[in-house]
C-alpha positions as CSV (number, residue, x, y, z in Angstrom):
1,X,0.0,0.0,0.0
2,X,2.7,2.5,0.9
3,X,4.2,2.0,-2.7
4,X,0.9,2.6,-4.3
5,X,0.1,5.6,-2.3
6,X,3.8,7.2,-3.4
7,X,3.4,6.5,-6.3
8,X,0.3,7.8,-7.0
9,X,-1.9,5.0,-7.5
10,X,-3.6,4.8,-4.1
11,X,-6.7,5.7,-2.5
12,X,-7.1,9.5,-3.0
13,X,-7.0,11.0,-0.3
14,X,-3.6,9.3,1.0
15,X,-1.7,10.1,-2.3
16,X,-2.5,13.9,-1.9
17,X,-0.8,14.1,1.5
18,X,2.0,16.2,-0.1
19,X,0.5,18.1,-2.9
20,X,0.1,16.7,-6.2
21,X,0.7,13.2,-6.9
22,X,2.9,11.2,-7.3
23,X,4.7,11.8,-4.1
24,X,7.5,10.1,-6.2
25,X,7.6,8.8,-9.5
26,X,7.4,5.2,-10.5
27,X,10.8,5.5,-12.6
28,X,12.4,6.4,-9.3
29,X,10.8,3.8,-7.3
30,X,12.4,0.1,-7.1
31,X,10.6,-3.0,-5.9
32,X,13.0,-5.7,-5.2
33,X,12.1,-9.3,-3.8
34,X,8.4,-9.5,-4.9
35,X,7.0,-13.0,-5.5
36,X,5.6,-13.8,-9.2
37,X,4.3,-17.1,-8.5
38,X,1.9,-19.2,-6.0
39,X,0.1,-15.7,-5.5
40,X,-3.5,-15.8,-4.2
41,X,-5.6,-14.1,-6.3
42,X,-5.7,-10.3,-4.6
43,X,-1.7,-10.2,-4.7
44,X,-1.5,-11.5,-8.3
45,X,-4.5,-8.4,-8.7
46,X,-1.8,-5.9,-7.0
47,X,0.8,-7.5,-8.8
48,X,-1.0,-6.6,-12.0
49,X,-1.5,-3.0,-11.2
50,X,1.9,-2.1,-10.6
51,X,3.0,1.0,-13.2
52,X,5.0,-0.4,-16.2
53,X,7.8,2.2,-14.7
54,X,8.2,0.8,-11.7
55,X,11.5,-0.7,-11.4
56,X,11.5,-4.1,-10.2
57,X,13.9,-7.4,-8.8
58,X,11.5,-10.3,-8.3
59,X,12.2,-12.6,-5.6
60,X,13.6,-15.4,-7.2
61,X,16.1,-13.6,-8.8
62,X,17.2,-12.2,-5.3
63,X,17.5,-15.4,-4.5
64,X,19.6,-16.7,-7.0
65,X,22.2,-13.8,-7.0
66,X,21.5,-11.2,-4.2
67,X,24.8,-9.3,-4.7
68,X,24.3,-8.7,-8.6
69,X,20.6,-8.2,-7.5
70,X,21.7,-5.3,-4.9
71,X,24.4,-4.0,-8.1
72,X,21.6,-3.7,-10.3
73,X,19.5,-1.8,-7.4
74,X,22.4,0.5,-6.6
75,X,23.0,1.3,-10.7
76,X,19.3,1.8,-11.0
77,X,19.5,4.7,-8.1
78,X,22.4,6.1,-9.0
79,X,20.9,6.9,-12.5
80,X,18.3,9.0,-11.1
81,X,20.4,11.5,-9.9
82,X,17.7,13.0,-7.2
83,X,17.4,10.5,-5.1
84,X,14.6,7.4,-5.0
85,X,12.0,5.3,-2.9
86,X,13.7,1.6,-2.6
87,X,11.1,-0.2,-1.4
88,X,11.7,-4.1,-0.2
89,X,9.6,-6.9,0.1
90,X,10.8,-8.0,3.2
91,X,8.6,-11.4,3.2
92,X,11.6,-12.6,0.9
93,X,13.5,-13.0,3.9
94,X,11.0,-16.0,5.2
């Protein structure tokens, strides 16, 4: 939820909290360790709605190679030059 309401896809009165949305832009957001399979239906739902800019590092390919995983990340913020919302699926960790 706090991705969607950042990135202006939320319910409307949370993602005008600071002005007008988004609060920061889905090229300058990165989600990394999200599942893509065995998803009940309302997460494969969210999964769907996620903005084609959004950045993303499923968690299967955290898995397999965190570091170049954490490379990519790092290459990905550096190339926004103002900053970015790195937002982590921290279920990954189970």
């Amino acid at each position: 939820m706090d991705l969607a309401v950042l990135t202006g896809d939320g319910a409307a009165p949370l993602i005008r909290l600071a002005g007008t949305p988004p609060m920061v832009p889905a090229s300058d957001a990165i989600l990394l360790g999200h599942r893509t399979s065995d998803l009940d239906e309302g997460a494969a739902a969210d999964l769907a709605r996620l903005p084609n800019a959004l950045r993303r590092i499923n968690a299967a390919t955290m898995s397999i190679d965190p570091s170049t995983a954490g490379q990519r990340a790092a290459a990905w913020l550096a190339s926004t030059g103002q900053g970015a919302w790195l937002h982590v699926d921290l279920d990954v960790l189970d």
